[in-house]
PyMOL Python script that loads the backbone (N, CA, C, O; Angstrom):
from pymol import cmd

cmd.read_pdbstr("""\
ATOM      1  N   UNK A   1      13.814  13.712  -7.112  1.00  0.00           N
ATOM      2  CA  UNK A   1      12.958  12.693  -7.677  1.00  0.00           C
ATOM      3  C   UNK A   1      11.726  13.376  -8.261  1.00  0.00           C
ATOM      4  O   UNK A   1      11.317  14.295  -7.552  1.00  0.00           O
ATOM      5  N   UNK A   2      11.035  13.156  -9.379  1.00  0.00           N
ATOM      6  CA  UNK A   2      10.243  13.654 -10.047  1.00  0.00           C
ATOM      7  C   UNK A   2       8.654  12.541 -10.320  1.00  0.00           C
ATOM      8  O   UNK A   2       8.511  11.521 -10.994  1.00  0.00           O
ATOM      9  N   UNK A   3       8.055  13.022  -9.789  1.00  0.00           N
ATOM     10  CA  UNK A   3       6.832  12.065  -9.816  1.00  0.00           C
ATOM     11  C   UNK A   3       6.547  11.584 -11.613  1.00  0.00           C
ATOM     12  O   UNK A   3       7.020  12.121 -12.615  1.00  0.00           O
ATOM     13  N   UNK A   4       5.982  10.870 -11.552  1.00  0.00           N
ATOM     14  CA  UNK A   4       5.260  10.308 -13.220  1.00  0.00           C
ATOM     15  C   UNK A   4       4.061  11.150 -13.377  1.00  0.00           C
ATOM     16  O   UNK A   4       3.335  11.474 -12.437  1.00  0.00           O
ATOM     17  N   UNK A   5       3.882  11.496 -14.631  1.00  0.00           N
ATOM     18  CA  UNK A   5       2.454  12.132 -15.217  1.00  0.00           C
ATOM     19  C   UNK A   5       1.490  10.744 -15.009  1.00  0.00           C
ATOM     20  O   UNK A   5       1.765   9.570 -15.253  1.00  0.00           O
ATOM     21  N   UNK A   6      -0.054  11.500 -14.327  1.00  0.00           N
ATOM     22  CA  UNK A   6      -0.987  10.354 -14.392  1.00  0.00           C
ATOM     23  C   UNK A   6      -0.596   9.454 -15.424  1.00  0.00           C
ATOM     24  O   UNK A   6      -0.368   8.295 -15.075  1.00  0.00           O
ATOM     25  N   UNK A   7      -0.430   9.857 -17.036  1.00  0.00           N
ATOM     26  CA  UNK A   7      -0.882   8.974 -17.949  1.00  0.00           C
ATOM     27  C   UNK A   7      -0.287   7.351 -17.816  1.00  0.00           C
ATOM     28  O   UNK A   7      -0.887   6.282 -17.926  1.00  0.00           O
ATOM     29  N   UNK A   8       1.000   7.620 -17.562  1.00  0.00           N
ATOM     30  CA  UNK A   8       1.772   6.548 -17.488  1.00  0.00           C
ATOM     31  C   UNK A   8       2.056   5.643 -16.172  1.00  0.00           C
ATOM     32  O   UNK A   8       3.046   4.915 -16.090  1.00  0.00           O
ATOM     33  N   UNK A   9       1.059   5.770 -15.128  1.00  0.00           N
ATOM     34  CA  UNK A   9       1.145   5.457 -13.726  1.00  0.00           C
ATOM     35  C   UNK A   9      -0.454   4.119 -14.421  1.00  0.00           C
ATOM     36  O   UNK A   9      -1.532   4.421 -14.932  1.00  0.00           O
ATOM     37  N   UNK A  10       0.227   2.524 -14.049  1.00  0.00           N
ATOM     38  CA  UNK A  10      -0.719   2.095 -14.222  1.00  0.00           C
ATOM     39  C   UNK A  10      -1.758   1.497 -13.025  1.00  0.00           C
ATOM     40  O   UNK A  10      -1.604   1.543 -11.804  1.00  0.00           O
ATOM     41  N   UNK A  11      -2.700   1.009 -13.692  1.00  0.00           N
ATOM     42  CA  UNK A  11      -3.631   0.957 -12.312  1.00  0.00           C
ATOM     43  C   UNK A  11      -3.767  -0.557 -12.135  1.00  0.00           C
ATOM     44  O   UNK A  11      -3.515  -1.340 -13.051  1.00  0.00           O
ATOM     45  N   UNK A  12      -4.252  -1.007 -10.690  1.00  0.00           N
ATOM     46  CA  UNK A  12      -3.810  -2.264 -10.334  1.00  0.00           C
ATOM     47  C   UNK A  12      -5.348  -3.404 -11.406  1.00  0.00           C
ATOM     48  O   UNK A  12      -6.532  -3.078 -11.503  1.00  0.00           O
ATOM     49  N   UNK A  13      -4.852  -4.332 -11.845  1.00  0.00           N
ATOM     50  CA  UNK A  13      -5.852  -4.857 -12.360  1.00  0.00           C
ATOM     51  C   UNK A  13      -6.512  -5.671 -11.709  1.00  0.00           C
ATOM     52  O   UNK A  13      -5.874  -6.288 -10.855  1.00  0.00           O
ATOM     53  N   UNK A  14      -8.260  -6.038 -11.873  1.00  0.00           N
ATOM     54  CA  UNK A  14      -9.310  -6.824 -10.985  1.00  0.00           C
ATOM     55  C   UNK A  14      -8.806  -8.442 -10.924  1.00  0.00           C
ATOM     56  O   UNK A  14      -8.832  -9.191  -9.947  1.00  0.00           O
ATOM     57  N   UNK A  15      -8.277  -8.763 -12.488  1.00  0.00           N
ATOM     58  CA  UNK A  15      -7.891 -10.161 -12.574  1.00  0.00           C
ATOM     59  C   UNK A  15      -6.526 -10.352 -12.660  1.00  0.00           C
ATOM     60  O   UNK A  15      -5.995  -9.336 -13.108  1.00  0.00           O
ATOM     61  N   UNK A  16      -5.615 -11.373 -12.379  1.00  0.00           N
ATOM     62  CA  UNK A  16      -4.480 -11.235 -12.837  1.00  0.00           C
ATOM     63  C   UNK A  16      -4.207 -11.470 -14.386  1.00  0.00           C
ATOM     64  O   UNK A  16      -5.147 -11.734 -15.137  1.00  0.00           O
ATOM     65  N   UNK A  17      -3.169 -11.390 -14.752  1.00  0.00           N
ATOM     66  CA  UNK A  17      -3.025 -11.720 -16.500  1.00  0.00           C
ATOM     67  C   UNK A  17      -2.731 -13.352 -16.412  1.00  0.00           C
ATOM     68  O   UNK A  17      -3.240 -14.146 -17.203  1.00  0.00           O
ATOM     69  N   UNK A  18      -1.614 -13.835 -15.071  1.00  0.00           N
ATOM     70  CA  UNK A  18      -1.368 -15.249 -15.267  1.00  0.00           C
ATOM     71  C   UNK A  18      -1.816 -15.802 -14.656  1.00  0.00           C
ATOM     72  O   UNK A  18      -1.350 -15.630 -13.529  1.00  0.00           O
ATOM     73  N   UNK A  19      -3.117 -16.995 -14.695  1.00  0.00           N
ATOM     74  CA  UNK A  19      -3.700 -17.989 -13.611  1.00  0.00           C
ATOM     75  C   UNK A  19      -2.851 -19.297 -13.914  1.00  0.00           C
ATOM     76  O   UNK A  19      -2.053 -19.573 -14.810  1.00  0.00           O
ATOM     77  N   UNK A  20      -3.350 -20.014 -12.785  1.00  0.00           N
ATOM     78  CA  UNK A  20      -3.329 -21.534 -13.161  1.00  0.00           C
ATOM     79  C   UNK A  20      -4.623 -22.365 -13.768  1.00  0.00           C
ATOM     80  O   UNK A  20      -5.761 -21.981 -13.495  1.00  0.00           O
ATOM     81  N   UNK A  21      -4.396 -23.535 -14.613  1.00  0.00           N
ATOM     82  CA  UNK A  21      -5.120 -24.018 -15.024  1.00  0.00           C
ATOM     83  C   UNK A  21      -4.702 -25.398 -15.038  1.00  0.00           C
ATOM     84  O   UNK A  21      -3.608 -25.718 -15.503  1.00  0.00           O
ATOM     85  N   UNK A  22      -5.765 -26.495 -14.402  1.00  0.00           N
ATOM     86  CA  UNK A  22      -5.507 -28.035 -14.154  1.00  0.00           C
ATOM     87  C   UNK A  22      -5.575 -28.789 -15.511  1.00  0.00           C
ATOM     88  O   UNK A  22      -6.655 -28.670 -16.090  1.00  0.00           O
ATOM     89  N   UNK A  23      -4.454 -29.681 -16.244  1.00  0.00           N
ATOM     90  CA  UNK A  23      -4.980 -30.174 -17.640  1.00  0.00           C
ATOM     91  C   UNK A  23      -5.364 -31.636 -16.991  1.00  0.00           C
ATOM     92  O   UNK A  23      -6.108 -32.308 -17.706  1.00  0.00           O
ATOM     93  N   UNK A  24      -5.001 -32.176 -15.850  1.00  0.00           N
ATOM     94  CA  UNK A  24      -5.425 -33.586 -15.407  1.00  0.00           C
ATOM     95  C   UNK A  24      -4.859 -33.614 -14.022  1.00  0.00           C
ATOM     96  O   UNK A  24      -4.558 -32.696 -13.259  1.00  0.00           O
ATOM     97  N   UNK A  25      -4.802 -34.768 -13.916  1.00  0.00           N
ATOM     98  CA  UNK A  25      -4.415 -35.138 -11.981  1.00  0.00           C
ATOM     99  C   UNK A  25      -2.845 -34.738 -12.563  1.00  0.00           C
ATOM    100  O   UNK A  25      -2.357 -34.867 -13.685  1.00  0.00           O
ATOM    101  N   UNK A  26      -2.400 -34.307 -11.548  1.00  0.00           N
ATOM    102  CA  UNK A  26      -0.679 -33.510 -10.882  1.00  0.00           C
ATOM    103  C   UNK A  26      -0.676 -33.517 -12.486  1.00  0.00           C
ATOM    104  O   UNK A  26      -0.198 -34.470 -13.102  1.00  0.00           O
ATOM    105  N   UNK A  27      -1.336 -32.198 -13.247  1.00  0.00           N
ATOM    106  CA  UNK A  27      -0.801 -31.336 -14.107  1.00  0.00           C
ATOM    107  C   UNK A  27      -0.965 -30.272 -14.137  1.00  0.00           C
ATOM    108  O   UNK A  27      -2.071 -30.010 -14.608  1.00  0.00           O
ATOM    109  N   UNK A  28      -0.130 -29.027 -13.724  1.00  0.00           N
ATOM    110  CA  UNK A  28      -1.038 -27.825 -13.802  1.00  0.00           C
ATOM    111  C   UNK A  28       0.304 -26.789 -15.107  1.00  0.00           C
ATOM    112  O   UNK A  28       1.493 -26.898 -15.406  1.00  0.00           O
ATOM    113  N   UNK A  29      -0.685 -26.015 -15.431  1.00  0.00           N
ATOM    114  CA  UNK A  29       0.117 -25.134 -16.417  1.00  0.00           C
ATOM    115  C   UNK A  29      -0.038 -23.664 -15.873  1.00  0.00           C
ATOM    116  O   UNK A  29      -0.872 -23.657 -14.968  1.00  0.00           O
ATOM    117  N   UNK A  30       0.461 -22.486 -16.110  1.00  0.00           N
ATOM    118  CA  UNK A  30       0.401 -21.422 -16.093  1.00  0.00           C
ATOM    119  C   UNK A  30       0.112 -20.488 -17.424  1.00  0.00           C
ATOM    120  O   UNK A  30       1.038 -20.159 -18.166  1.00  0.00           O
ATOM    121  N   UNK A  31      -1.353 -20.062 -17.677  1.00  0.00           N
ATOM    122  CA  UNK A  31      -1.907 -19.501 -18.987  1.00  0.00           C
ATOM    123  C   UNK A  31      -1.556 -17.738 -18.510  1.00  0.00           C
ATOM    124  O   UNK A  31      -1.462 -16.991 -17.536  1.00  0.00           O
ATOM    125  N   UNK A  32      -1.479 -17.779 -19.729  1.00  0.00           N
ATOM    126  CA  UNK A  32      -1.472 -15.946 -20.283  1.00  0.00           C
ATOM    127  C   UNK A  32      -2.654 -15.645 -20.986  1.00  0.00           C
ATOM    128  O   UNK A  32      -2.911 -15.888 -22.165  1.00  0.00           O
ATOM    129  N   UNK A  33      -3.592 -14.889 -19.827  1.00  0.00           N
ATOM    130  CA  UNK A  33      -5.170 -14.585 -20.236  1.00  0.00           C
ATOM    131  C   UNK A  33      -5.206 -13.710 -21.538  1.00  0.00           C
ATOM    132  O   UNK A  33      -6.246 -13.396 -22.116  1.00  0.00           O
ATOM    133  N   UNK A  34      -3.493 -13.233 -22.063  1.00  0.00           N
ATOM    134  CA  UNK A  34      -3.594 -12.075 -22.885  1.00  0.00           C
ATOM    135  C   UNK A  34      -3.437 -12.613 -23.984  1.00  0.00           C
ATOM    136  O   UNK A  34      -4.307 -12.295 -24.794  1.00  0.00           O
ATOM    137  N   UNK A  35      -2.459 -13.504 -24.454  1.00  0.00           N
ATOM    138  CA  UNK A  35      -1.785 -14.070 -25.197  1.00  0.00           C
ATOM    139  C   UNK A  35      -2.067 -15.492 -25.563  1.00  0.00           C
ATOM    140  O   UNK A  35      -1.372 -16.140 -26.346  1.00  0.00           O
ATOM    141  N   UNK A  36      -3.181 -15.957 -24.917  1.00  0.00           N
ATOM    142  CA  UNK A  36      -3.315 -17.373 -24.488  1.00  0.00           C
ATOM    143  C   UNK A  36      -2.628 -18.671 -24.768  1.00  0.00           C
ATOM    144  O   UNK A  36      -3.172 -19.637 -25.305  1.00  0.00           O
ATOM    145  N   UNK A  37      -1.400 -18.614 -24.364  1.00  0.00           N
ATOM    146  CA  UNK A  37       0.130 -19.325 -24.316  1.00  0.00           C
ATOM    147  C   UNK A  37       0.081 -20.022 -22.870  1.00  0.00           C
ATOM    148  O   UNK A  37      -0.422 -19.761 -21.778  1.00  0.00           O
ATOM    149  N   UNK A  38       0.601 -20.701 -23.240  1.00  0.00           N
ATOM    150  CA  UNK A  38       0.465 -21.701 -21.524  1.00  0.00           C
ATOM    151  C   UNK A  38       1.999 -21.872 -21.009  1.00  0.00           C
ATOM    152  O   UNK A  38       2.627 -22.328 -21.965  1.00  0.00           O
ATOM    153  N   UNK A  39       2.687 -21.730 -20.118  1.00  0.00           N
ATOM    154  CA  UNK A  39       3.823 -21.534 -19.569  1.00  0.00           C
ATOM    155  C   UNK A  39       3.788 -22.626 -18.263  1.00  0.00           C
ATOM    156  O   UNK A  39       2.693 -23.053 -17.899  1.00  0.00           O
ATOM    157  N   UNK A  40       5.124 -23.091 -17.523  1.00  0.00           N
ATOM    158  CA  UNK A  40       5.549 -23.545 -16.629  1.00  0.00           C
ATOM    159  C   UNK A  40       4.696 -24.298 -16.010  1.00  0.00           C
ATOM    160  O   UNK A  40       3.843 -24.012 -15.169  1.00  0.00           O
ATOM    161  N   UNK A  41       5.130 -25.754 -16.717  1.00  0.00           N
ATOM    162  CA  UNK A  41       3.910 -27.351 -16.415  1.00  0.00           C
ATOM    163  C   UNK A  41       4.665 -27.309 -14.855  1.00  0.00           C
ATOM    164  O   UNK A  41       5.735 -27.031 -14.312  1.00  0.00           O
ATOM    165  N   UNK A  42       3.825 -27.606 -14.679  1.00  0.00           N
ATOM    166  CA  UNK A  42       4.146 -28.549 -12.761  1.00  0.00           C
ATOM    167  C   UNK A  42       3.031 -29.332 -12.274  1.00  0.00           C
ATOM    168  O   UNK A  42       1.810 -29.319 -12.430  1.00  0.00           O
ATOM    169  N   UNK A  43       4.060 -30.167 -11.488  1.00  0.00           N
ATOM    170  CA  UNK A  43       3.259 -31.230 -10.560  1.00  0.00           C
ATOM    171  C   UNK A  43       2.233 -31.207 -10.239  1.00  0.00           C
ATOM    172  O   UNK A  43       1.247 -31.832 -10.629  1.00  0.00           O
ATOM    173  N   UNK A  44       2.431 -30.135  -9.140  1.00  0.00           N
ATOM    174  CA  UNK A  44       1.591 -29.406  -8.138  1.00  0.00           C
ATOM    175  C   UNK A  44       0.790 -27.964  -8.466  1.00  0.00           C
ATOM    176  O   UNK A  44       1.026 -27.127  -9.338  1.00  0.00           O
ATOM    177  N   UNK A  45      -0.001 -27.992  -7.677  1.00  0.00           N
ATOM    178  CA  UNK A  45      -1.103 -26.382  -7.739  1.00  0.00           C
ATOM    179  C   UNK A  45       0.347 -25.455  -7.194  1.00  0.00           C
ATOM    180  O   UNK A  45       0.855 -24.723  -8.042  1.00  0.00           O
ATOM    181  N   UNK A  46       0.845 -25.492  -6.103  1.00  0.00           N
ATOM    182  CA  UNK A  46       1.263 -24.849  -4.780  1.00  0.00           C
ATOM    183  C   UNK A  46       2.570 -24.359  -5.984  1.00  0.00           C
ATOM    184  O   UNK A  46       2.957 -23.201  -5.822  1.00  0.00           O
ATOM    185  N   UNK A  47       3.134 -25.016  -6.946  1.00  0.00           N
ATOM    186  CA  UNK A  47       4.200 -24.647  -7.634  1.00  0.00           C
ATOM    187  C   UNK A  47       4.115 -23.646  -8.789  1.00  0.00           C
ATOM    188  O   UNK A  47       4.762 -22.671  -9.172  1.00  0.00           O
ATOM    189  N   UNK A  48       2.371 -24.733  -9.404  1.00  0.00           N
ATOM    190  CA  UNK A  48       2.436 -23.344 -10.463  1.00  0.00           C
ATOM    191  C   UNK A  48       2.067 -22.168 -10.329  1.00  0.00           C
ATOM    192  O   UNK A  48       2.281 -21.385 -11.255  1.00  0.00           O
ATOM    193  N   UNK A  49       1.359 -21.690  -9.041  1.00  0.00           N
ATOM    194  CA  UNK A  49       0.748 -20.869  -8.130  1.00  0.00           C
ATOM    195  C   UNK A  49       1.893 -19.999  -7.872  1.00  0.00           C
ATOM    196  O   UNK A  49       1.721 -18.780  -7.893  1.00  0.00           O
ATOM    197  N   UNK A  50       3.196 -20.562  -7.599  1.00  0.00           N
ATOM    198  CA  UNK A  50       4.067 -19.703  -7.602  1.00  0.00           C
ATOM    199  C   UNK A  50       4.576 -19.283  -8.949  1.00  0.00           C
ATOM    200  O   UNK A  50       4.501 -18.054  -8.966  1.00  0.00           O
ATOM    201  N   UNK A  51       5.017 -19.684  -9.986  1.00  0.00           N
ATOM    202  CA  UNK A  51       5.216 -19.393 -11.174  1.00  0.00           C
ATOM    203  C   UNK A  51       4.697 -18.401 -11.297  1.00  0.00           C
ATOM    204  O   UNK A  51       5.403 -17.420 -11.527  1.00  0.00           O
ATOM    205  N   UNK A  52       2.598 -18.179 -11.146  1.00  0.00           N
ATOM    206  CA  UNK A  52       2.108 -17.089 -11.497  1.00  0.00           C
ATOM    207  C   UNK A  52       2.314 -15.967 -11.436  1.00  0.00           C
ATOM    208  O   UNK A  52       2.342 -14.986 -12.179  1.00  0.00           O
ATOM    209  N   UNK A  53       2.601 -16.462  -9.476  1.00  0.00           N
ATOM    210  CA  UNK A  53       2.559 -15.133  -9.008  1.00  0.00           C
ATOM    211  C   UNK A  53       4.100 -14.172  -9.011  1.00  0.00           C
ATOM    212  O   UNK A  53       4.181 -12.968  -8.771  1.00  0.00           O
ATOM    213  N   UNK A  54       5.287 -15.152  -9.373  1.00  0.00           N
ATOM    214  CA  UNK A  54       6.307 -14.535  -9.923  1.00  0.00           C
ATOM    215  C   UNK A  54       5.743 -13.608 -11.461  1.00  0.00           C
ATOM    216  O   UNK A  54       5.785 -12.410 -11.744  1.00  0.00           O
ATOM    217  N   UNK A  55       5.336 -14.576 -12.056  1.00  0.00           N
ATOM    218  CA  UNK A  55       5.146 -13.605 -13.460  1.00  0.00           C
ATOM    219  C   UNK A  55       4.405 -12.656 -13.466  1.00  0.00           C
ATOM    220  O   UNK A  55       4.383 -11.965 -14.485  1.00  0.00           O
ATOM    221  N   UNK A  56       3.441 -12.259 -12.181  1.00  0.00           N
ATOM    222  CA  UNK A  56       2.206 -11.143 -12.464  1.00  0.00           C
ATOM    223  C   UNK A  56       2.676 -10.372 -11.739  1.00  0.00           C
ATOM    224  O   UNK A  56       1.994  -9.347 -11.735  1.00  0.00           O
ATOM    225  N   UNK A  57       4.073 -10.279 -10.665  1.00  0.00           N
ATOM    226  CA  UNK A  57       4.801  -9.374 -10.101  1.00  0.00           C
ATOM    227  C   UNK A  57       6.192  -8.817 -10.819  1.00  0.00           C
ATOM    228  O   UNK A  57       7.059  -8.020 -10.461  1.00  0.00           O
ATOM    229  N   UNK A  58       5.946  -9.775 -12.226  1.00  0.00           N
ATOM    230  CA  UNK A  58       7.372  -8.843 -13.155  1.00  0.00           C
ATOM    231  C   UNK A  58       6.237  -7.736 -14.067  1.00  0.00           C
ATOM    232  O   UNK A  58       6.547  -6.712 -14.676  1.00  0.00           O
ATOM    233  N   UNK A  59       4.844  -8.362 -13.903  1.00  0.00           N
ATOM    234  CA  UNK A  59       3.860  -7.638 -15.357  1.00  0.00           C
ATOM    235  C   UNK A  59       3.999  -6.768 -14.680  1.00  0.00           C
ATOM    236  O   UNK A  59       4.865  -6.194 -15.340  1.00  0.00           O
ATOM    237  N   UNK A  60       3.818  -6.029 -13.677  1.00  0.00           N
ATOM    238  CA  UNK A  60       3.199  -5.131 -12.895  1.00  0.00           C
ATOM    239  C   UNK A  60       4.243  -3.745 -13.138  1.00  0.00           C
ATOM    240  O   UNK A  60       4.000  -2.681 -12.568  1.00  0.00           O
TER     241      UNK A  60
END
""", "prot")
cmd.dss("prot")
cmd.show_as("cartoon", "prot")
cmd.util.cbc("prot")
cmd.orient("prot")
């Protein structure tokens, strides 16, 4: 097994790239802080919360 050169080893970021954001009562979306595209409406906080945190563990 051969380690990676620093350059290409990335570093953990302060914010995530995908939060949640409330558009009204039981609406929440999932934004792309990069792209600012809004992804996977749900009901609930607790759902799109997961969405995020699926998508900021494929960015990674």
């Amino acid at each position: 097994m051969t380690a990676r050169p620093p350059s290409t080893v990335t570093a953990p970021t302060a914010s995530p790239r995908f939060v949640v954001r409330e558009l009204g009562p039981r609406c929440f979306v999932v934004d792309d802080t990069v792209t600012q595209l809004s992804y996977d409406m749900s009901f609930t906080r607790k759902a799109a919360q997961g969405a995020a945190d699926r998508r900021n563990a494929r960015n990674v």
